[in-house]
Short mmCIF file of the C-alpha atoms (twelve columns), coordinates in Angstrom:
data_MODEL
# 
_entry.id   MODEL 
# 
loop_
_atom_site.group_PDB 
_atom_site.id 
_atom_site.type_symbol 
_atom_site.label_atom_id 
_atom_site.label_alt_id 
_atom_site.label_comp_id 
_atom_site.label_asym_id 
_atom_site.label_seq_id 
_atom_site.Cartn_x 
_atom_site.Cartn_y 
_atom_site.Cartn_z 
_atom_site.pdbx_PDB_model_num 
ATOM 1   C CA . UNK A 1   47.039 -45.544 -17.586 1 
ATOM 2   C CA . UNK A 2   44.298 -43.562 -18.549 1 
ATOM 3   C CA . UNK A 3   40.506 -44.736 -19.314 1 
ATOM 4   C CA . UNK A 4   38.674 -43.450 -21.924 1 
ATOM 5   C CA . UNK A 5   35.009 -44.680 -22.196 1 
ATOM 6   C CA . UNK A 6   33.414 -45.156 -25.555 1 
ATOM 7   C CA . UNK A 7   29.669 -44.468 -26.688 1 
ATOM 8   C CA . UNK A 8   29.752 -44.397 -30.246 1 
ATOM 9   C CA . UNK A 9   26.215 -44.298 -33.320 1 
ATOM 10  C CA . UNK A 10  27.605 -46.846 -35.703 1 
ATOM 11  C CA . UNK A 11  24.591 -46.220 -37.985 1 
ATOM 12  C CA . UNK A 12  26.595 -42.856 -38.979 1 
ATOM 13  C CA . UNK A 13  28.859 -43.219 -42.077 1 
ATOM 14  C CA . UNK A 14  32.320 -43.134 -40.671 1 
ATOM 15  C CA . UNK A 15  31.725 -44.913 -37.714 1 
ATOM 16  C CA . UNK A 16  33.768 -47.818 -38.122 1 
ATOM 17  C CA . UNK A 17  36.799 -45.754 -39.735 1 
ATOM 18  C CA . UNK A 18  36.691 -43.378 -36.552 1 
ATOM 19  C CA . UNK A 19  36.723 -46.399 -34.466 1 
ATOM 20  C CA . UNK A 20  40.052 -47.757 -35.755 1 
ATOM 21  C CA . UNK A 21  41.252 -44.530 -35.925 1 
ATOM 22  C CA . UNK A 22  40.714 -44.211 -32.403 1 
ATOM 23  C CA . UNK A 23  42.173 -47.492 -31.590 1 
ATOM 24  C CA . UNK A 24  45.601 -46.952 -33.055 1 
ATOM 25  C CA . UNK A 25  45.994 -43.940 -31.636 1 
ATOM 26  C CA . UNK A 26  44.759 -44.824 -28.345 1 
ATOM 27  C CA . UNK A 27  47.405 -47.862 -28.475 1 
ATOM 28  C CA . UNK A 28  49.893 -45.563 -28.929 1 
ATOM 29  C CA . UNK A 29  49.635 -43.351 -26.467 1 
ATOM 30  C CA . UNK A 30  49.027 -46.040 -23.818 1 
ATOM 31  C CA . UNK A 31  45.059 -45.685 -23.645 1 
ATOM 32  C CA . UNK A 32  43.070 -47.826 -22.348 1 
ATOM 33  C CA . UNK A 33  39.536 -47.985 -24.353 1 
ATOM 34  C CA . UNK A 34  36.284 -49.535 -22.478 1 
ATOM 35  C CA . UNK A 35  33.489 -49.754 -25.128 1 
ATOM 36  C CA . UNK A 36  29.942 -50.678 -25.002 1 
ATOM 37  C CA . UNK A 37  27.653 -53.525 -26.456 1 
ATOM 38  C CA . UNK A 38  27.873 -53.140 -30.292 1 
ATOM 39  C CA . UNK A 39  30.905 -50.951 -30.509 1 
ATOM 40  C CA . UNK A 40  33.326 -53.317 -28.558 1 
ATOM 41  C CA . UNK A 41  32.116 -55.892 -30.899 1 
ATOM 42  C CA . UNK A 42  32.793 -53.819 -34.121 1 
ATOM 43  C CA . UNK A 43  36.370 -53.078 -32.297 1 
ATOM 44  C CA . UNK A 44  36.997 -56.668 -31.651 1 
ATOM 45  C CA . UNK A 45  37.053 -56.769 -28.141 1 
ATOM 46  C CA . UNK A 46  34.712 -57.830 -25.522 1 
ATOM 47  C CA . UNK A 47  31.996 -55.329 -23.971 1 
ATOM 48  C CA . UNK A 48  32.555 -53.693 -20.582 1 
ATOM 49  C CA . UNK A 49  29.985 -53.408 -17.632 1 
ATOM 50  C CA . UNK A 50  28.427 -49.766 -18.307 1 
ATOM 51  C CA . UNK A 51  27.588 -49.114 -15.346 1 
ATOM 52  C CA . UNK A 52  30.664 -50.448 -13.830 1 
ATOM 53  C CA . UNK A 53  33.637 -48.809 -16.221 1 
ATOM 54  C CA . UNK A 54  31.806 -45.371 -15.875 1 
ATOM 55  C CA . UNK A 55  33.114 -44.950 -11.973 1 
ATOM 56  C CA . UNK A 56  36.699 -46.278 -13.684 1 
ATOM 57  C CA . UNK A 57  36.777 -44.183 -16.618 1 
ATOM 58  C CA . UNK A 58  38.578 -40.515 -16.764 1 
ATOM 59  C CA . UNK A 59  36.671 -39.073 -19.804 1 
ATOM 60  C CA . UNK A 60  33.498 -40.533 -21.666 1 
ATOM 61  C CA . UNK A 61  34.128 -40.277 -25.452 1 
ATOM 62  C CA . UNK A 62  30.712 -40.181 -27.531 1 
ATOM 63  C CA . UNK A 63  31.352 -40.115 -31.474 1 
ATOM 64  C CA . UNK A 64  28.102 -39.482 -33.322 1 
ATOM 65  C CA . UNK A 65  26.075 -35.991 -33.235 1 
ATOM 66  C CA . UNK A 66  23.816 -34.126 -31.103 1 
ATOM 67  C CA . UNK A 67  21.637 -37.413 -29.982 1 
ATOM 68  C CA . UNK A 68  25.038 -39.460 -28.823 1 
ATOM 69  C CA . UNK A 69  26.040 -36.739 -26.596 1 
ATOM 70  C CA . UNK A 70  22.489 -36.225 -24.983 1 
ATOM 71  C CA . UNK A 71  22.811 -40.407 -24.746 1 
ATOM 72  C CA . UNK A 72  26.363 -39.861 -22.844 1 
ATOM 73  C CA . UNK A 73  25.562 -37.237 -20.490 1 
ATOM 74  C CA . UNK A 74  22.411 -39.340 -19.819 1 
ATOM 75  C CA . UNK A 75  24.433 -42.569 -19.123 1 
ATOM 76  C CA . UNK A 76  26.801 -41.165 -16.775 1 
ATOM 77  C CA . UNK A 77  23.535 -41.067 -14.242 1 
ATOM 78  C CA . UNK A 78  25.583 -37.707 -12.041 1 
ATOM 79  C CA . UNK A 79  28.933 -38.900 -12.226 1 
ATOM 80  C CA . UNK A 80  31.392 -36.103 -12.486 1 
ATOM 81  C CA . UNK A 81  33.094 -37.215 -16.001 1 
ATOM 82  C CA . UNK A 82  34.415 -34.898 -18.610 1 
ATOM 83  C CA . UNK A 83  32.301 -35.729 -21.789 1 
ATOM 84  C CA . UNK A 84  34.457 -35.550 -25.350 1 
ATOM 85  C CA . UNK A 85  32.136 -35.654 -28.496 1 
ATOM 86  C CA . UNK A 86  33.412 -36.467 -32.258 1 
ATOM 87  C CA . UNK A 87  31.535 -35.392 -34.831 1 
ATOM 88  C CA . UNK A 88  30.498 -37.678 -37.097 1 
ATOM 89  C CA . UNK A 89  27.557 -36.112 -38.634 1 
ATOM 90  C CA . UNK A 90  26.329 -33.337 -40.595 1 
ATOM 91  C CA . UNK A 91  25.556 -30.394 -37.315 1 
ATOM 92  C CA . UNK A 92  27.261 -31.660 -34.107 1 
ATOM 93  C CA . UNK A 93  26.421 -28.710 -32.620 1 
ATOM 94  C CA . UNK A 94  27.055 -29.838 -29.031 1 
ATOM 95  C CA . UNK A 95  30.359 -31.596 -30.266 1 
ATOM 96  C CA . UNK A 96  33.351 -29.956 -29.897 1 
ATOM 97  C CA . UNK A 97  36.155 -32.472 -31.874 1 
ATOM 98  C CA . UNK A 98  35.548 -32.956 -35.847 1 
ATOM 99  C CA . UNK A 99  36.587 -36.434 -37.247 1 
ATOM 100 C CA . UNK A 100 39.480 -34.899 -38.796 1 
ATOM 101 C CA . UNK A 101 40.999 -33.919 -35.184 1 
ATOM 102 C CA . UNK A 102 40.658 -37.202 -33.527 1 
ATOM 103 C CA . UNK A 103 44.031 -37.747 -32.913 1 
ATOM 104 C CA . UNK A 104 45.038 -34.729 -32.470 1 
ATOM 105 C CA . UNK A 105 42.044 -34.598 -29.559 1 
ATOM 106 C CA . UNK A 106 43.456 -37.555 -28.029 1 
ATOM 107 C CA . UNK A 107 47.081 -36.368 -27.488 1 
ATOM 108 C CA . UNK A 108 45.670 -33.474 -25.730 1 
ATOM 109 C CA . UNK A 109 43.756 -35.422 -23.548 1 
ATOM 110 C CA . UNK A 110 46.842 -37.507 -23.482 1 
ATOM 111 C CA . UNK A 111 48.760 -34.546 -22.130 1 
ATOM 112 C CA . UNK A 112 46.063 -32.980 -20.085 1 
ATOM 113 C CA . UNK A 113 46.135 -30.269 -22.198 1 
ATOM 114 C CA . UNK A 114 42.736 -29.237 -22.212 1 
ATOM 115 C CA . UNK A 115 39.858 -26.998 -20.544 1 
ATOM 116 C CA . UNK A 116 36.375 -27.904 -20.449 1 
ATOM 117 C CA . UNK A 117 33.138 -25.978 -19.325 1 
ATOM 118 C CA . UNK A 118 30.549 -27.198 -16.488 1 
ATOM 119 C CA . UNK A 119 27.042 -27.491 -17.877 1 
ATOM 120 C CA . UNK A 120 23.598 -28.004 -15.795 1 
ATOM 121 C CA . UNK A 121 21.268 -31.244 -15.977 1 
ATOM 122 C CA . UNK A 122 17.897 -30.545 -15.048 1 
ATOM 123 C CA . UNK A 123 16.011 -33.136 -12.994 1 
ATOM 124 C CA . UNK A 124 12.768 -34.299 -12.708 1 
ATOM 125 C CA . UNK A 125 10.803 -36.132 -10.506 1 
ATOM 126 C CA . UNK A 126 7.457  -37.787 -11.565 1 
ATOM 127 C CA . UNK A 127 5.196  -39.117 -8.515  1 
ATOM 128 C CA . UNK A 128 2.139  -40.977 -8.522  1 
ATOM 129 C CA . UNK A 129 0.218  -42.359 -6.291  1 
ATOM 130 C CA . UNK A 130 0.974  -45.948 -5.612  1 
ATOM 131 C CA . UNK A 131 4.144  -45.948 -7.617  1 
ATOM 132 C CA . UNK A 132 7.583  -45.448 -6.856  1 
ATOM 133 C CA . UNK A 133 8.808  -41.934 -7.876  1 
ATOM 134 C CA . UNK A 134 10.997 -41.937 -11.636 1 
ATOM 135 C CA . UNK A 135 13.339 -39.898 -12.143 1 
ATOM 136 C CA . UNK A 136 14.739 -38.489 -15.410 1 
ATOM 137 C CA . UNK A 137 17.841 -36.167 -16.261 1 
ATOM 138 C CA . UNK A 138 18.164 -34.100 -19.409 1 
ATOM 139 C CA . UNK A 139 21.411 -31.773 -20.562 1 
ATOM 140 C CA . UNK A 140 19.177 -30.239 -22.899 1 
ATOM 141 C CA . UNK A 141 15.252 -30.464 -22.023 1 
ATOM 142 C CA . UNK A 142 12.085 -31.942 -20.305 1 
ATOM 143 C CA . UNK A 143 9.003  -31.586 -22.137 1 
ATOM 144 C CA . UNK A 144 5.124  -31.974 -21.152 1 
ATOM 145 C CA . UNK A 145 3.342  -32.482 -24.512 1 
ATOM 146 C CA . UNK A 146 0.530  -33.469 -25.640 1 
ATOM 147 C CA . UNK A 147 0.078  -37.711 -26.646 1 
ATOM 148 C CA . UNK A 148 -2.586 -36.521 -29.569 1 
ATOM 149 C CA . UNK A 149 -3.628 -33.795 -31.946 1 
ATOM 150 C CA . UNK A 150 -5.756 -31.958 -28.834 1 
ATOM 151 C CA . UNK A 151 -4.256 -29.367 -26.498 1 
ATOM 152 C CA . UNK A 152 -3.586 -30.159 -23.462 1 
ATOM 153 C CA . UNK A 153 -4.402 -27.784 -19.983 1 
ATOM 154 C CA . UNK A 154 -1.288 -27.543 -17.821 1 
ATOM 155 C CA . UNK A 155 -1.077 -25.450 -14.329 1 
ATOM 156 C CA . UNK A 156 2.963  -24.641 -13.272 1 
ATOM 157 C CA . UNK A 157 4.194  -22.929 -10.015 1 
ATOM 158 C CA . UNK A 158 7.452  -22.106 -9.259  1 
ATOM 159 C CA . UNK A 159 8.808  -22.858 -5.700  1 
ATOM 160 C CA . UNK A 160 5.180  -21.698 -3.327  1 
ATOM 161 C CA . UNK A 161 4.223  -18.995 -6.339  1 
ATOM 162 C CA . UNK A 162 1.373  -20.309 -8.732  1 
ATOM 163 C CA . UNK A 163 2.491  -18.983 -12.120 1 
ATOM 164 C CA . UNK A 164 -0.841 -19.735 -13.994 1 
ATOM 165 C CA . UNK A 165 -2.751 -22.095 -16.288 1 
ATOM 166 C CA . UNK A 166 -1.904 -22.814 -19.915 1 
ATOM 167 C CA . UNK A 167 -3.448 -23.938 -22.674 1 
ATOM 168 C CA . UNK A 168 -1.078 -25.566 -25.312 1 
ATOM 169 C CA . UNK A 169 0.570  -28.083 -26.580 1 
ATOM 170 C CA . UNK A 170 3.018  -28.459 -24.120 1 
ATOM 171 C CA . UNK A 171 6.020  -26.839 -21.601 1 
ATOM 172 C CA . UNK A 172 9.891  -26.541 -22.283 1 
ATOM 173 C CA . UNK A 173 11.833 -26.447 -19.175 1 
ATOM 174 C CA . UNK A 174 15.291 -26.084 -20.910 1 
ATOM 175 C CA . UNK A 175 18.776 -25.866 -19.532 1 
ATOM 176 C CA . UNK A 176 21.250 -22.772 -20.793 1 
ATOM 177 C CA . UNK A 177 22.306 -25.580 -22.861 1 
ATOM 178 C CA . UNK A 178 18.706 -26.499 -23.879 1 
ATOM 179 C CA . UNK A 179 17.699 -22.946 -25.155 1 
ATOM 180 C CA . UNK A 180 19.092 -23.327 -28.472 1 
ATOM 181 C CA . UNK A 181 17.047 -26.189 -29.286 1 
ATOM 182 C CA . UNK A 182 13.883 -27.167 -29.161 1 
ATOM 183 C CA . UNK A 183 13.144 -23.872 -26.813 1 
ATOM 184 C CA . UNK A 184 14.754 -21.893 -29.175 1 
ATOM 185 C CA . UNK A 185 12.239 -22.905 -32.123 1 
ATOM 186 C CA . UNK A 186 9.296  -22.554 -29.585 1 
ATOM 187 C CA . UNK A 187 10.317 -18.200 -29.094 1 
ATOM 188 C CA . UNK A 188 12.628 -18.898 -25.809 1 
ATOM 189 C CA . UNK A 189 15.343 -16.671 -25.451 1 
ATOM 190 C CA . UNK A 190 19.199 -17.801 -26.221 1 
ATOM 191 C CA . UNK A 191 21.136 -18.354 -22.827 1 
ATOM 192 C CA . UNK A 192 24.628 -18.177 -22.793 1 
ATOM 193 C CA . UNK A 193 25.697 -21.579 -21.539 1 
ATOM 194 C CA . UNK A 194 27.003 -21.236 -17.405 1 
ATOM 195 C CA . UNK A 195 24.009 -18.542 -16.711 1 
ATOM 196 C CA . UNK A 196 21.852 -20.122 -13.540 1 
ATOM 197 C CA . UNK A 197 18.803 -20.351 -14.581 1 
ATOM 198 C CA . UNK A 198 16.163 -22.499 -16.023 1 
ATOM 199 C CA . UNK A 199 13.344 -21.452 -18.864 1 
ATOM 200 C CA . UNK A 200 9.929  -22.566 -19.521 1 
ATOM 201 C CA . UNK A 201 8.732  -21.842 -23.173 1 
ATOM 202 C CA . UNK A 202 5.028  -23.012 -24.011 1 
ATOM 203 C CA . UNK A 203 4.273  -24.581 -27.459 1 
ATOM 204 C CA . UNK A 204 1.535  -23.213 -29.169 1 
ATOM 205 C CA . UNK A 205 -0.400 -21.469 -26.316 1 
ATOM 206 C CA . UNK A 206 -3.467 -21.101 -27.448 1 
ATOM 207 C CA . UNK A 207 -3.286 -17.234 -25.812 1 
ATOM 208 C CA . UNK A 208 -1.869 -14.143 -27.010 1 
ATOM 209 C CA . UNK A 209 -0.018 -12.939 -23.656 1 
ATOM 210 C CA . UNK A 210 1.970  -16.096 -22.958 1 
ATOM 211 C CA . UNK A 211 5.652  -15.830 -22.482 1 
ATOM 212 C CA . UNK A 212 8.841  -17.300 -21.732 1 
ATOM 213 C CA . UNK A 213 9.409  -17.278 -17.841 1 
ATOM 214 C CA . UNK A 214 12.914 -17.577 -17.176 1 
ATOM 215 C CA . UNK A 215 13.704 -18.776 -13.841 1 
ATOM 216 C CA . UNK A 216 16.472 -19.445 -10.621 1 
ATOM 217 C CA . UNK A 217 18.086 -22.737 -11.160 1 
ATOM 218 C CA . UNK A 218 17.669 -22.489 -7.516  1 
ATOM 219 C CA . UNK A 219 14.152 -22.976 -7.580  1 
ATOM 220 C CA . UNK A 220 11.635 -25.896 -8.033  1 
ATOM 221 C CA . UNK A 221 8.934  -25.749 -10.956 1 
ATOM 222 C CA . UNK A 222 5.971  -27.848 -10.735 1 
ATOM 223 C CA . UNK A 223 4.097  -28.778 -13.132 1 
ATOM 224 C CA . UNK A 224 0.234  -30.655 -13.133 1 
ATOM 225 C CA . UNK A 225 -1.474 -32.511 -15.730 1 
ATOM 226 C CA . UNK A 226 -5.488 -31.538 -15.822 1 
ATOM 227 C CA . UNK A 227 -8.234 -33.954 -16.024 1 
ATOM 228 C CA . UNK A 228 -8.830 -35.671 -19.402 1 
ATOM 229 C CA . UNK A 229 -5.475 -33.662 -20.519 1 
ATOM 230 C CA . UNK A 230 -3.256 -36.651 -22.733 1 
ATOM 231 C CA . UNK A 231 0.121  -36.031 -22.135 1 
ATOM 232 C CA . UNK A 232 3.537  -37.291 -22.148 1 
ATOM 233 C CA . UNK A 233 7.137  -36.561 -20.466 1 
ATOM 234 C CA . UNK A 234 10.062 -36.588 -22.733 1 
ATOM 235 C CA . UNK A 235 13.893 -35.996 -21.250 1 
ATOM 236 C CA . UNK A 236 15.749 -34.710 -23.970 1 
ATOM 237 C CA . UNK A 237 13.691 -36.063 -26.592 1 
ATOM 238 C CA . UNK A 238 15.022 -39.628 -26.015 1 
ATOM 239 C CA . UNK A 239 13.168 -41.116 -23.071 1 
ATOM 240 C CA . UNK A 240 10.223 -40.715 -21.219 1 
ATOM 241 C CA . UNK A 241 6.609  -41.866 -20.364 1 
ATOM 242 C CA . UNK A 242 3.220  -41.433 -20.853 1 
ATOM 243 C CA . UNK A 243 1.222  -39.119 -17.820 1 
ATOM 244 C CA . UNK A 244 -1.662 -39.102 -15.982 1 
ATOM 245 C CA . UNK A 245 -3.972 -37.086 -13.761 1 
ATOM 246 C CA . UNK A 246 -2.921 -36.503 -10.845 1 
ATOM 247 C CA . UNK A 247 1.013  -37.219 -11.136 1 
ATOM 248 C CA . UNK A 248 3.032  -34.710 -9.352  1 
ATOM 249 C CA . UNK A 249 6.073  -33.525 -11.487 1 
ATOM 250 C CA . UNK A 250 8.988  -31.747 -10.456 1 
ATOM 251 C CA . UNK A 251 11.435 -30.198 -12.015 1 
ATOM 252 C CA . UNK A 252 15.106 -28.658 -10.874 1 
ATOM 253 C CA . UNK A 253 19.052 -28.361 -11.590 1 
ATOM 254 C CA . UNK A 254 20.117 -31.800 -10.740 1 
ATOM 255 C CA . UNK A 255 22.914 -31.614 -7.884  1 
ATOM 256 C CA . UNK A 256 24.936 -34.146 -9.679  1 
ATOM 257 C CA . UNK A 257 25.900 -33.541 -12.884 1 
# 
């Protein structure tokens, strides 16, 4: 019997409606569902171990928008799981299943009658002194921004090359995935999706001759924080911290993932 892991945002509309959907069709086709806190709840049935069904499960299923998949990829921490989104919003850009092909989704899955693509997760690595090192993972981005209203003063090299000193509100390092989003808005270039690279856009460089710098996937792009700079990591816009002088941050395609 197949697994199918559920992450689902029940503050969208037709949450609860996709959920039974997805739970009479899963029935019968012989499915086994393994849902999370609230959502096994709303289904009636009690919540699984996340971090225990996720080795067990043969395809993670997140039903929501842009933000559930980012929260998917995110909680499979490197395991190799196909990820299946629903849309149940208004974009869903990074979903590939409307609502109105749920079932027919699942019979393909069902089948195996299916192809996905491989995508990159880009990993960083934030070190200070004294603490243990933290590591975050992002499908679409990690970005050093600034906490207030002020610029910030940033210095990035790329494996043993020192690219330069920037003055801005922050740095992009987007996947091929990432480059349509917040990148994209920021003057990166599009990337088609399996090209090997990573790119760093700046935001608001307070410079005329700054540009993207689009980079091996291969390599290792470190960036510093100045002295009295105020700035924060995000991964994927959904988690992060707050930096400070003198943390060492790395940044690289994740191995796993």
């Amino acid at each position: 019997m197949k697994t199918i892991g559920i992450i689902a945002n029940l503050n969208k509309p037709d949450a609860i409606v996709a959920l039974q959907r997805l739970s009479r069709k899963a029935h019968a086709l012989d499915l086994r569902l393994a849902a999370f806190e609230e959502v096994a709840q709303t289904m009636g049935g009690a919540a699984a171990d996340l971090n225990t069904v996720m080795d067990e499960i043969d395809v993670l299923l997140a039903m929501g928008g842009d933000g559930t998949m980012l929260r998917a990829v995110r909680e499979l921490k490197g395991r190799d799981k196909p990820v299946i989104g629903v849309n149940l919003g208004s974009l869903g850009y990074m979903t590939s299943v409307p609502l109105e092909n749920l079932e027919r989704a699942l019979e393909c899955f069902a089948k195996g009658e299916f192809t996905y693509t491989e995508r990159a997760i880009a990993e960083c690595v934030i070190t200070r002194d004294g603490h243990s090192p933290v590591t975050y993972r992002a499908l679409n981005d990690l970005v050093v921004s600034s906490l207030s209203r002020r610029i910030i003063n940033l210095t990035m090299t790329v494996d043993t090359e020192e690219v330069g000193d920037y003055v801005c509100d922050g740095l992009i390092v987007s996947t091929p995935t990432g480059s349509t989003g917040h990148a994209l808005s920021a003057g990166g270039p599009v990337l088609f999706p399996t090209t090997r690279v990573l790119v760093v856009t700046s935001i608001c460089p307070h410079t005329l001759s700054t540009r993207p710098l689009v980079v091996s996937d291969g390599s290792t792009i470190r960036i510093g924080v100045a002295a009295r700079s105020e700035a924060q990591l995000t991964a994927d816009g959904q988690v992060g911290q707050v930096l400070a002088e003198g943390d060492k941050i790395e940044i690289r395609r994740s191995r796993q993932g």
